[in-house]
MIKE-942911 format. One record per atom (N, C-alpha, C, CB): z, y, x. Coordinates in steps of 0.1 Angstrom, whole numbers, plus 5000, padded with zeros to 4 digits. Glycine has a CB too. Example, Ala and Ser with C-alpha at 12.3 -4.5 7.8 and 13.67 -1.06 7.14 Angstrom:
REM MIKE-942911
507849435132;507849555123;507849675132;509049555113;507149785128;507149895137;507950005129;505749945141;
//
This chain:
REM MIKE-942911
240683225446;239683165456;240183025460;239483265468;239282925464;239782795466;240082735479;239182715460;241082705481;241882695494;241282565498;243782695493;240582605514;240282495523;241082425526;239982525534;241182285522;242282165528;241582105539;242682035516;242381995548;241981915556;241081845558;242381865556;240681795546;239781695538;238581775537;240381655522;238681925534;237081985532;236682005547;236982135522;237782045554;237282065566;236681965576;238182115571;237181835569;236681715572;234881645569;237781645567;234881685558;233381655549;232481755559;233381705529;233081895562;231981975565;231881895577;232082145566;232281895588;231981845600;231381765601;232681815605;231381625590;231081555591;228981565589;232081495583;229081675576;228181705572;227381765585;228481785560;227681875592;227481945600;226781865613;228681995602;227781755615;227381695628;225981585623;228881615636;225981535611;224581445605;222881555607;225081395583;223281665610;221681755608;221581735624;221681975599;222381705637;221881695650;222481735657;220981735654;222781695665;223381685679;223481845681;222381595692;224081945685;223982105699;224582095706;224382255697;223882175715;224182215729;225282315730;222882265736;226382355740;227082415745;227082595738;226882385759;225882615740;225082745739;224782765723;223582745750;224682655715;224282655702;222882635696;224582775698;222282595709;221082555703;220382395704;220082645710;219882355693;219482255689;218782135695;218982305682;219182015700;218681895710;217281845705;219781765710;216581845708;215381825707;214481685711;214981925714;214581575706;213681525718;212481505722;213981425721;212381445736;211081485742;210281385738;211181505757;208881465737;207881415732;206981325744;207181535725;205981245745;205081175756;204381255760;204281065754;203881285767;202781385773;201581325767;202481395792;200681395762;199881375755;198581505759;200681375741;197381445763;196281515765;194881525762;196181505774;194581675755;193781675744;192081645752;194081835733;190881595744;189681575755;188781565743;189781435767;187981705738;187581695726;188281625714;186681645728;187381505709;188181405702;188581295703;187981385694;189281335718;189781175720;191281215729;188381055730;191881195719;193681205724;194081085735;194981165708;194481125746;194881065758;196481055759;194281135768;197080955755;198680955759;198680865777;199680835744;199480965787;199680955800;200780865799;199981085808;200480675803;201480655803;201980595818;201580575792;203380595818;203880575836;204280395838;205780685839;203880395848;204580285855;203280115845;207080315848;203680005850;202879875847;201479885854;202579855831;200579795855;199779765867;198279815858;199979565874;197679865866;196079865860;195780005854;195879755847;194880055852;194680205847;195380195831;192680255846;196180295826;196580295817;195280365807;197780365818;194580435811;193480475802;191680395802;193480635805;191780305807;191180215810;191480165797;191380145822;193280085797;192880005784;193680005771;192879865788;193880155773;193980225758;192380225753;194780425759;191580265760;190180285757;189380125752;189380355770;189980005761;189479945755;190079865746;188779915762;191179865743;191479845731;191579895719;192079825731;191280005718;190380145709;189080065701;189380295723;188480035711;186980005707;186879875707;185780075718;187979785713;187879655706;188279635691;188579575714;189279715688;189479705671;188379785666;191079775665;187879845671;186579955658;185379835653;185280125671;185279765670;184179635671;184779505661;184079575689;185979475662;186479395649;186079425637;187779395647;186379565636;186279625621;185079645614;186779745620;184279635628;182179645622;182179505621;180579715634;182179465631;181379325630;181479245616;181979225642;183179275609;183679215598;182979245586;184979255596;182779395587;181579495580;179879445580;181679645588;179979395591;178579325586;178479205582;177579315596;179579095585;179578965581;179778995562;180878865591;180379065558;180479045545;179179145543;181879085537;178679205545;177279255540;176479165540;176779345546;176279105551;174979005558;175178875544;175578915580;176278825543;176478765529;176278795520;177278735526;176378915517;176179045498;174479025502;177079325497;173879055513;172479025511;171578895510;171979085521;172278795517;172078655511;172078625498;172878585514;173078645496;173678585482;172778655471;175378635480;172178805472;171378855465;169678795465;171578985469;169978745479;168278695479;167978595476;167578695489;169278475474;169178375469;168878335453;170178345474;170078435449;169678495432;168278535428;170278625429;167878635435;165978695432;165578575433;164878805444;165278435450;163978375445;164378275436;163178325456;165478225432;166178145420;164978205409;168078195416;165578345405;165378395393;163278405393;166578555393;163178425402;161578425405;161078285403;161278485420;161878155405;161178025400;161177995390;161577925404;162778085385;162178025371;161378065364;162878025364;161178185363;160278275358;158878255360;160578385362;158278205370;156978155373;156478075368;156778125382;155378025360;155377875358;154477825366;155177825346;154177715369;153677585377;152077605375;154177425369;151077665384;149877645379;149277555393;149077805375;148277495385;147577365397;146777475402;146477185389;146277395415;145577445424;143777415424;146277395434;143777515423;141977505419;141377465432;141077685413;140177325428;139877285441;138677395444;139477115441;138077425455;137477525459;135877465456;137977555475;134777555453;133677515449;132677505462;133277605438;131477395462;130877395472;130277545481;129877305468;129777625471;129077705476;130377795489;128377815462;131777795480;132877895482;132777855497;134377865473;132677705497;133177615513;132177705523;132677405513;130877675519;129577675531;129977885532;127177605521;130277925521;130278035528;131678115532;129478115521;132478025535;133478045538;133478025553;134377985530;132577915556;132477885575;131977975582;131577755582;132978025593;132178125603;130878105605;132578145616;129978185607;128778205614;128978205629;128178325609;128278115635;128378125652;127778255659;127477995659;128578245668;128578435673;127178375683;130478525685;126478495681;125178525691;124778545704;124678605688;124678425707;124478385726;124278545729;122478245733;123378645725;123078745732;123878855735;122178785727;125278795724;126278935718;126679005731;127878885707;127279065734;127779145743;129079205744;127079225745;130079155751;131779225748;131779375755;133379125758;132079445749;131879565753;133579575770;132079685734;133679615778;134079605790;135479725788;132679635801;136979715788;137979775791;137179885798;138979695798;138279975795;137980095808;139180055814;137880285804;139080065829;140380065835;141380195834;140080035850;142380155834;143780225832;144280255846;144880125824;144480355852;145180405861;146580375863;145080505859;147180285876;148380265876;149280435876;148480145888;149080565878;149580635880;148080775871;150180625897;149680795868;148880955860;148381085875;150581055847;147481095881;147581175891;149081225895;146681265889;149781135899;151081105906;152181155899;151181155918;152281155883;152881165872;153081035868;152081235862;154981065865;155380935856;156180915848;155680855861;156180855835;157280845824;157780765823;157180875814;159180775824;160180665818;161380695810;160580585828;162080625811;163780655798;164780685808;164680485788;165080785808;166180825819;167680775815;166281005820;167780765799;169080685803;168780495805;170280705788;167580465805;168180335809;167880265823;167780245801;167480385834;167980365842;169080425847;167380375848;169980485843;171380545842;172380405843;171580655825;172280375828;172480235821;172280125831;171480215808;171580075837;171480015847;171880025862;170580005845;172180165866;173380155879;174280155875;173680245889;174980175861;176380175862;177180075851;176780325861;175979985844;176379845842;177479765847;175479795846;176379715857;177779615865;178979685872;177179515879;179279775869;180379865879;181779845863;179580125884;180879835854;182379815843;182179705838;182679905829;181079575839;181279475838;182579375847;180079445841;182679435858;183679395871;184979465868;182979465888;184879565863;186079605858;187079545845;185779725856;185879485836;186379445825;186379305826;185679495813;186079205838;186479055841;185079005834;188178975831;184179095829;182778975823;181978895832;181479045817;181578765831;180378735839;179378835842;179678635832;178878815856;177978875861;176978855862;178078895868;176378685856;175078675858;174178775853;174678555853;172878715855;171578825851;171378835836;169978755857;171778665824;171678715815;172878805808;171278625810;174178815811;175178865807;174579025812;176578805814;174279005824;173779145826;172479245816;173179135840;171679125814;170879205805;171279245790;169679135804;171879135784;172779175773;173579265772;173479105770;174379325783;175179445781;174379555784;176479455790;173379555791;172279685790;171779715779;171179665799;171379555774;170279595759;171279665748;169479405749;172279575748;173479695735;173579805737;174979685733;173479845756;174380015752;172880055749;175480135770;171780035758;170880155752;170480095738;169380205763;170280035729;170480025718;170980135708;171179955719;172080145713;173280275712;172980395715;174480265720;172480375724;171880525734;170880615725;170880465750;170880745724;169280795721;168480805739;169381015711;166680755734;166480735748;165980895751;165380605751;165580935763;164881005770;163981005775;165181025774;163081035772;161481005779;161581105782;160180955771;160781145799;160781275802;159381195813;162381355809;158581305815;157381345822;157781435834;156481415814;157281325850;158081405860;157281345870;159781385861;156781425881;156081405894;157181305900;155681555904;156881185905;157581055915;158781125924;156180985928;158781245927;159581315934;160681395930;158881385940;160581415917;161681495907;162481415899;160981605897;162581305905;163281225894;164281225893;163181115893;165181255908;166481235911;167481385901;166481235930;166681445907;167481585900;167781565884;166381725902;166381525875;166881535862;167981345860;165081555851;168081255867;168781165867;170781215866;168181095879;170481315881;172081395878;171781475867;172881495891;170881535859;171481635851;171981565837;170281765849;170981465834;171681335820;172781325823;171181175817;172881235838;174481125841;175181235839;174881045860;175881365842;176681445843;176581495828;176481545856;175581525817;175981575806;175781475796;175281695803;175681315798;175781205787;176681145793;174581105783;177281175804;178481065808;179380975799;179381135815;180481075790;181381015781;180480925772;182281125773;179280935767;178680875752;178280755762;177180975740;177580745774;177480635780;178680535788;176580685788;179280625792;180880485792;180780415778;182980575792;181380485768;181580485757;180580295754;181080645749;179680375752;178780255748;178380155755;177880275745;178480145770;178579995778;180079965782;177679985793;180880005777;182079975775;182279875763;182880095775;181979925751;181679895738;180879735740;180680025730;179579705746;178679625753;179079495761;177979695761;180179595771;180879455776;181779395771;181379455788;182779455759;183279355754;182879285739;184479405755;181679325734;181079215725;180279115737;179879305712;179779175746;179179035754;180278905763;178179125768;181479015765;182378895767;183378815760;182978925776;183278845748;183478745736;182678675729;184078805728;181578695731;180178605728;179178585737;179478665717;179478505751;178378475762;177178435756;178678375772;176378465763;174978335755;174578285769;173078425744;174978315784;174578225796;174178125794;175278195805;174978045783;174877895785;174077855775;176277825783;173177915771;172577855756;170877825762;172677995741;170377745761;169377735764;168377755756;169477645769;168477725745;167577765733;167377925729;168077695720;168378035736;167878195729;166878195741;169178355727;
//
């Protein structure tokens, strides 16, 4: 049998002590993991200490890279479709040939000119439209949702506040949004308002969150021509 020397007793240790650190008791050092909290499908790491909501802007830095990654996604598409349409009407000129234009014949002219409408004719009269359905009314419940709680993450996320920044971050999220049309006496509105806000909440952060920061990397306030 082969006699343990110095040297082997030396390698094992060495070996021994490279698989990890133990404790007193013999059991195995572990280290600690970040707190980490599960929310459907969206993993929340709790982090401590530095100024400002930590999940504020894990979130929006989340959805600022997703928004890089589309927008990129459409600029090379938006080109693959150019570039294709440029090819067709190319390929469509050449292929066509050149025919002159037939001048139009007298008769074609005289009966081509309207006939003058008849002093006696008569427009037949609108029926009037009722501003209210016997005190029934329909509208999109998320976009008035969308619209109280707009400017509350515009202010949070540093965007301009004017009216047109404002309307631009409304028009993207419900964009985004599926709408709701619901049919409701003037008086029941409030109730079904909490029952959306409270069960679309997350998909509506989500998406005027998303809204304010494509609107505050591309203002259009200042453009006078859109």
């Amino acid at each position: 049998m082969t006699r343990k020397t110095n040297k082997t007793d030396h390698v094992l240790s060495i070996l021994t002590g490279a698989e990890g650190e133990t404790l007193e008791n013999g059991e195995k050092k572990e280290p600690e993991a970040p707190s980490v909290k599960h929310q459907g499908n969206v993993h929340v790491v709790m982090a401590t200490g530095g100024n400002g909501d930590p999940v504020a802007e894990t979130v929006k830095e989340k959805l600022q890279s997703e928004l890089e990654q589309q927008e990129e996604k459409e600029r090379r598409e938006e080109a693959a479709r150019e570039e294709a349409a440029r090819q067709e009407a190319a390929r469509l000129a050449a292929a066509e040939p050149e025919q002159p234009a037939a001048e139009p014949a007298p008769d074609q002219e005289s009966a081509a000119a309207p006939e003058p409408a008849q002093a006696g004719a008569e427009t037949p009269e609108a029926e009037p439209v009722p501003d209210e359905m016997e005190g029934y009314v329909f509208y999109n419940i998320m976009e008035k949702i969308v619209q109280d709680k707009a400017m509350k993450y515009m202010k949070q996320f540093g965007n301009c506040t004017c009216k047109r920044c404002e309307a631009d971050t409304i028009a993207l999220a419900l964009s985004m949004l599926p709408p709701k049309y619901v049919v409701v006496k003037k008086d029941s509105v409030s109730p079904l308002l909490n029952f959306y806000e409270d069960h679309y909440a997350g998909q509506i952060i989500v998406e005027i969150t998303k809204a304010c920061i494509t609107v505050n990397r591309n203002p259009r306030h200042n453009r006078e021509w859109i």
